[in-house]
C-alpha positions in Angstrom: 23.5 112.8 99.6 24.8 109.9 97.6 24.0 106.3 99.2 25.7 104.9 96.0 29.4 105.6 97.8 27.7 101.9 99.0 29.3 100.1 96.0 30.3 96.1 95.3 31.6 93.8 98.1 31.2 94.4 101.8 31.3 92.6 105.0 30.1 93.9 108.5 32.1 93.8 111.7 30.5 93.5 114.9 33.5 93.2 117.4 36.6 94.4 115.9 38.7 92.4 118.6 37.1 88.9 117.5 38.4 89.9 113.4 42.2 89.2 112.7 42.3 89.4 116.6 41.8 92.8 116.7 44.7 94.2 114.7 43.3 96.8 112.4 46.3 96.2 109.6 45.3 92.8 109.2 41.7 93.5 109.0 43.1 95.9 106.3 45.2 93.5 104.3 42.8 90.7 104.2 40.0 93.1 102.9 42.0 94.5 100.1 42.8 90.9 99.1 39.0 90.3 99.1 38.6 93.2 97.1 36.3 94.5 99.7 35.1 98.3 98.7 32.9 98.5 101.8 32.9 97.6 105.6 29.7 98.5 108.2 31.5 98.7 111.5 29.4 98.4 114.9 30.0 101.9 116.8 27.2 102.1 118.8 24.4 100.0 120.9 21.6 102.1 121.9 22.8 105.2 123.2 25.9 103.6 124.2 29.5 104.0 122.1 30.6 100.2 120.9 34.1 98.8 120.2 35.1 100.1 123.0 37.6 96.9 125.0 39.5 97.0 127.9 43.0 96.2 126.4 45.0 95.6 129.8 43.7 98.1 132.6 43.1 101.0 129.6 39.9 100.9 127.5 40.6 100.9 124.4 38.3 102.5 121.0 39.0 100.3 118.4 37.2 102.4 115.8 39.8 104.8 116.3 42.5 103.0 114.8 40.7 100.7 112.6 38.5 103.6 110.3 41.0 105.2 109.6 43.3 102.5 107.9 40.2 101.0 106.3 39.7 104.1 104.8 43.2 105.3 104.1 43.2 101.9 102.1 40.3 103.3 100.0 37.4 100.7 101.6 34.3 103.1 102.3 33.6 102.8 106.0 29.8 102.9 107.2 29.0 102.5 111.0 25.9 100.8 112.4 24.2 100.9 115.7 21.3 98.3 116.8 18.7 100.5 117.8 16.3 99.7 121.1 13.4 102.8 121.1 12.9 101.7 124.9 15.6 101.2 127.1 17.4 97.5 127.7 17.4 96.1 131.0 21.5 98.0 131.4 19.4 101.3 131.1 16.1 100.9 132.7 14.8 103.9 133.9 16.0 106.4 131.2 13.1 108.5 129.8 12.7 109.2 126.2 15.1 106.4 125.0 14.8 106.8 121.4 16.0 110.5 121.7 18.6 109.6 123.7 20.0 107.0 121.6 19.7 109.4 118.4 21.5 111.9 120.3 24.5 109.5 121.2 24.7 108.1 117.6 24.9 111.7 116.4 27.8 112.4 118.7 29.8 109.4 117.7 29.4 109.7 114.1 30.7 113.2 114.4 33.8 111.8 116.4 34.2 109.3 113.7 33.6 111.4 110.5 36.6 113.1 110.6 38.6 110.0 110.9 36.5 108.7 107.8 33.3 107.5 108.4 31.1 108.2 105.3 27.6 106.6 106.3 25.1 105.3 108.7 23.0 102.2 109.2 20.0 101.7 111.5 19.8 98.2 112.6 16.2 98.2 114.0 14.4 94.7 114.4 12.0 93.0 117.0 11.7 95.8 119.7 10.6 98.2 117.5 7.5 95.1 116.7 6.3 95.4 120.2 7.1 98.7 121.8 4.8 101.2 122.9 4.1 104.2 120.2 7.1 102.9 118.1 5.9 104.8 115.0 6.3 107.8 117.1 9.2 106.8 118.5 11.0 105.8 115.0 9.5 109.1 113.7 11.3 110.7 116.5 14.4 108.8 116.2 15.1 109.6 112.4 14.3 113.0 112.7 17.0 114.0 114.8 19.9 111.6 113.0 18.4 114.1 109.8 18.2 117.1 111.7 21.7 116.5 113.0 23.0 114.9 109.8 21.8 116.3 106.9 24.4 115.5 104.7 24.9 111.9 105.8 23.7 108.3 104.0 22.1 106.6 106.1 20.4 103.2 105.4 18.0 100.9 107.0 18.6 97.3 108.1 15.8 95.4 109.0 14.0 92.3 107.9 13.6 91.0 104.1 9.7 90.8 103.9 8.0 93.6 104.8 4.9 92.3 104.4 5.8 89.8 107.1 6.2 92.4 109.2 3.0 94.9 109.0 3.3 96.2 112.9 7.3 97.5 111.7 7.0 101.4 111.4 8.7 100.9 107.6 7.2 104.9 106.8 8.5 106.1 109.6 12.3 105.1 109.3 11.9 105.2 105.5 10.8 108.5 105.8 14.3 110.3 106.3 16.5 107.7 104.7 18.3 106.9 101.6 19.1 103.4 101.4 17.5 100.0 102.2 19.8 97.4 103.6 17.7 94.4 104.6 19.3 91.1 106.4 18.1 88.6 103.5 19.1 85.8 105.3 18.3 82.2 104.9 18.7 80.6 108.2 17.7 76.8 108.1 17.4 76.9 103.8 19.3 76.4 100.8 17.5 79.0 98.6 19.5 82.4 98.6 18.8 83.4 94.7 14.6 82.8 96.0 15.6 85.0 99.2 16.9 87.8 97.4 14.3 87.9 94.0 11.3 87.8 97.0 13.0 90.6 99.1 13.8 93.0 96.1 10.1 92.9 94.8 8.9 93.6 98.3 10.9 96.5 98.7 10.4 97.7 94.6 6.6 97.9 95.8 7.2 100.1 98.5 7.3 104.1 98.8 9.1 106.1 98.4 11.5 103.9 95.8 14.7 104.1 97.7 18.4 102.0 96.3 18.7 98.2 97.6 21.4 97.0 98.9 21.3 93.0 100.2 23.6 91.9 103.6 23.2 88.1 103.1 24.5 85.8 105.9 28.0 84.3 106.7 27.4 83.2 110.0 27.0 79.8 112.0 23.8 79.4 113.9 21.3 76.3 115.3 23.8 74.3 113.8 23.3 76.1 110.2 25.9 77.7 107.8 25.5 78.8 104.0 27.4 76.5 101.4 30.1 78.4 99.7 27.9 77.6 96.5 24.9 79.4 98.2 27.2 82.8 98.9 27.9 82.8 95.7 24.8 82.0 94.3 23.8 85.7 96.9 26.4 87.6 95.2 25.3 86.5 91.4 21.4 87.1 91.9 22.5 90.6 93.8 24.8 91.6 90.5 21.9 90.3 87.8 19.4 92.3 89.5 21.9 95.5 89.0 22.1 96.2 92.7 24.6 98.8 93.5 26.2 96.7 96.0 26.3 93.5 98.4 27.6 92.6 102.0 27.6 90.2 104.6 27.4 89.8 108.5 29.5 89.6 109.8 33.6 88.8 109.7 33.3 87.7 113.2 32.6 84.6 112.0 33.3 84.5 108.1 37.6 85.5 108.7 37.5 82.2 111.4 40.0 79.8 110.6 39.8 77.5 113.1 42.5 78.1 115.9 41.5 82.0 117.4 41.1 82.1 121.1 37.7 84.1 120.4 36.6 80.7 118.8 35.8 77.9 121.3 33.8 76.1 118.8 36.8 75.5 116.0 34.8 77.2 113.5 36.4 77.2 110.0 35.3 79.4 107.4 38.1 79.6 104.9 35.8 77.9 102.6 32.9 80.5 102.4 35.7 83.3 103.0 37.4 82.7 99.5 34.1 82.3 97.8 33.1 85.7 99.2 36.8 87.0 98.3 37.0 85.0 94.9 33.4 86.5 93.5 34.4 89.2 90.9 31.5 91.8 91.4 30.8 93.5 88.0 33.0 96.5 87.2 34.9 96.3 90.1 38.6 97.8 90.1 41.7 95.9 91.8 42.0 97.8 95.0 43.6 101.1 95.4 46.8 101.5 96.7 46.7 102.3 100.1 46.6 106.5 100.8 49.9 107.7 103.2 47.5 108.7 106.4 47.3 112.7 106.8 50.1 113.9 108.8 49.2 114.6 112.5 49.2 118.4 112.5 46.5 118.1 109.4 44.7 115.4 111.8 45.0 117.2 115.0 43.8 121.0 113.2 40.8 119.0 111.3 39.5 117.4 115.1 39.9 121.2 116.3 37.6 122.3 114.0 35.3 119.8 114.7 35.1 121.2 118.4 34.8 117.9 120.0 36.6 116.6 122.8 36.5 112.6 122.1 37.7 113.4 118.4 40.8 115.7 119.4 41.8 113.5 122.5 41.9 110.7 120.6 44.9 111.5 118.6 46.8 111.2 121.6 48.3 107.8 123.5 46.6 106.4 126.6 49.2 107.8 128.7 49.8 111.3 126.4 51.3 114.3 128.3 49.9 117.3 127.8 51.7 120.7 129.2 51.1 124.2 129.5 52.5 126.9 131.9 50.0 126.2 134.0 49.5 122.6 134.5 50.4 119.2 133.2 47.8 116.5 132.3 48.7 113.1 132.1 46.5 110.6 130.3 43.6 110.7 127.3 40.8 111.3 130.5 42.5 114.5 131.3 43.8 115.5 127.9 40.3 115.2 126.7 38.4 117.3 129.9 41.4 120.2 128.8 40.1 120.3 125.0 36.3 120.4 126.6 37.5 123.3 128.8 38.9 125.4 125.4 35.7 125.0 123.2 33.8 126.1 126.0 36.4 129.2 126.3 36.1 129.7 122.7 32.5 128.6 121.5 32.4 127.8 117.8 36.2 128.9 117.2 38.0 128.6 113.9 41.7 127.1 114.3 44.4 127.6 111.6 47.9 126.3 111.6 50.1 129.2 110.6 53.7 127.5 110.3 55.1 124.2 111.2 58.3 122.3 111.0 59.4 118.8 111.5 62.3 116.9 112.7 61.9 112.8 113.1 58.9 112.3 115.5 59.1 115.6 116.6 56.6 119.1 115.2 56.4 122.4 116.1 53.9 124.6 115.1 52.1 127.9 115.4 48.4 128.4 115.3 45.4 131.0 115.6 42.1 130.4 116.3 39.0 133.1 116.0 35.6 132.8 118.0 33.0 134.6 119.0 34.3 134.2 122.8 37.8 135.2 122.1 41.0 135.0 119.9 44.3 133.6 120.0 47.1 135.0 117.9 50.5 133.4 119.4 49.7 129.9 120.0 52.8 127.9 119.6 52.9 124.0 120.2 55.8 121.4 120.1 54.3 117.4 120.0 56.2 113.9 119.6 55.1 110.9 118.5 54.9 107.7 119.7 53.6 104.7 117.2 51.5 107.8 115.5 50.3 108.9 118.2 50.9 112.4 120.1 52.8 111.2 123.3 53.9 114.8 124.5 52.2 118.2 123.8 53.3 121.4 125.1 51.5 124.4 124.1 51.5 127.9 124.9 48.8 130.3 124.3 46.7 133.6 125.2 43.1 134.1 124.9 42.0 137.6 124.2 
């Protein structure tokens, strides 16, 4: 595991479509002219997936689009999911919560890794002060992200002051991470460089000695913002102390310029924006040029082999077609219940691409796959592309 990939600048996101309006190549441009390296991007709440907009009358997954460019661009993408233990009022009723919502995030990390997701954060605040058993129930929670992740950073983000907080099961989650990300914020002051130097010797004191990372706030609340004098004031103390890194919640509020229709209040940060993008963080590199994004046939055989529906369906358009001799499927709902149908046919399979060709927005392509439930030998496919995506699919195939 290496929690450093967590290096210099960052900034979270909590809704995609309330940043640069939702258009991930904006989001992309503006970060590599903040010299960014980092972003956290919500992709869960509780044991629900997160991002996830209707965009007309077709939900759209803006992860999906958006993680991928980010990291294409060379900006190391981390997802985070505010974490409950018991369930919210939306999902009263549902036993063993905290298992449920660790099962969930390990699903959607695993649809997400492939597309570039390199880490995790736990965003676990005031329930888990007043819940039943939470130490158990933490325990519990982290066990199974490890279990299930064992090769994954994962980080903690919770409040600056431990000892502020004595009824918080810190050994619990600590326990099974790698990282500590508190929110060293300093709502209703003007002292950041005091905020940070009290938070980093609270958390020096503690054990096991785990890497600090600070998120300091860029946000408007009870009629308070931070100065652009105090964010970079943050960003100075954070470098002195030889942190690995820094970040901020959350662009939903810091990339505001005043006229967004997600932004009733007029709400300009261009200010604190270009201090944040202006701070030079020690040893930090101009950003890379951005990566040419794999080809699809190298994205579409990588989400075979991950054996998951949600990650090989979404490669495809809303309204993708996908035809074999036997039926055609029309839309990602359908596309994605055929892929669920062929892991279960061929459990733990191994797919290889044996030969391809390509002409425009047009491949062909023939394929094996080996699994303990059966083989294919002849598979041979012919896609097109629409905007990146796979509009058509045709494939033809026999299981033996």
């Amino acid at each position: 595991m290496n929690p450093h990939n967590l290096t210099g600048k960052g900034i979270w996101i909590w809704k995609i479509f309330q940043c640069e309006n939702g258009n991930a190549d904006a989001i992309v441009a503006r970060a590599l002219a903040a010299r960014f390296t980092h972003a956290i991007v919500k992709i869960c709440d509780g044991d629900d997936a997160y991002n996830l907009w209707k965009d007309g009358n077709q939900w759209r997954d803006y992860t999906l689009d958006l993680i991928p460019k980010l990291s294409n661009a060379g900006i190391s993408v981390w997802g985070w999911n505010y974490i409950y233990g018991d369930p919210p009022p939306r999902d009263a009723g549902k036993p063993n919560y905290w298992v449920l919502e660790a099962q969930a995030n390990v699903k959607r990390i695993n649809q997400l890794r492939p597309l570039g997701l390199r880490g995790f954060v736990i965003d676990a605040e005031r329930e888990y002060e007043t819940i039943p058993d939470r130490w158990n129930k933490a325990a519990a929670y982290v066990k199974v992200l490890r279990d299930n992740l064992p090769d994954l950073p994962i980080a903690l983000a919770s409040w600056k002051q431990p000892t502020l907080h004595g009824g918080f099961p810190w050994a619990q989650f600590r326990a099974r991470i790698d990282l500590d990300l508190p929110q060293v914020y300093w709502i209703q002051a003007h002292n950041p460089v005091a905020q940070v130097n009290r938070s980093f010797q609270e958390f020096s004191a503690m054990q096991p000695p785990l890497p600090y990372v600070a998120a300091g706030p860029t946000f408007f609340e009870h009629n308070w913002r931070p100065t652009p004098q105090e964010l970079t004031d943050f960003l100075t103390k954070c470098a002195a102390l030889g942190l690995p890194a820094a970040n901020f919640w959350a662009w939903d509020h810091l990339g505001l310029r005043g006229g967004e229709p997600y932004n009733p209040a007029h709400l300009n940060f261009t200010a604190e924006w270009d201090a944040v993008a202006n701070f030079n963080w020690p040893g930090s590199q101009p950003a890379p040029a951005p990566q040419p994004p794999a080809d699809i046939l190298a994205q579409y055989f990588a989400a075979l082999n991950t054996r998951n529906p949600d990650t090989t369906a979404a490669l495809y358009n809303a309204n993708a077609g996908h035809v074999t001799a036997q039926a055609t499927t029309i839309g990602q709902p359908g596309i994605r219940a055929v892929f669920a149908a062929l892991f279960v046919r061929l459990p733990n399979a191994v797919f290889t691409m044996t030969g391809s060709n390509s002409l425009g927005t047009i491949r062909t392509f023939t394929w094996t796959a080996a699994s303990p439930g059966g083989s294919v030998t002849n598979g041979s496919d012919t896609i097109g592309l629409v905007n990146g995506r796979i509009q058509y699919h045709h494939t033809s195939y026999t299981i033996t």
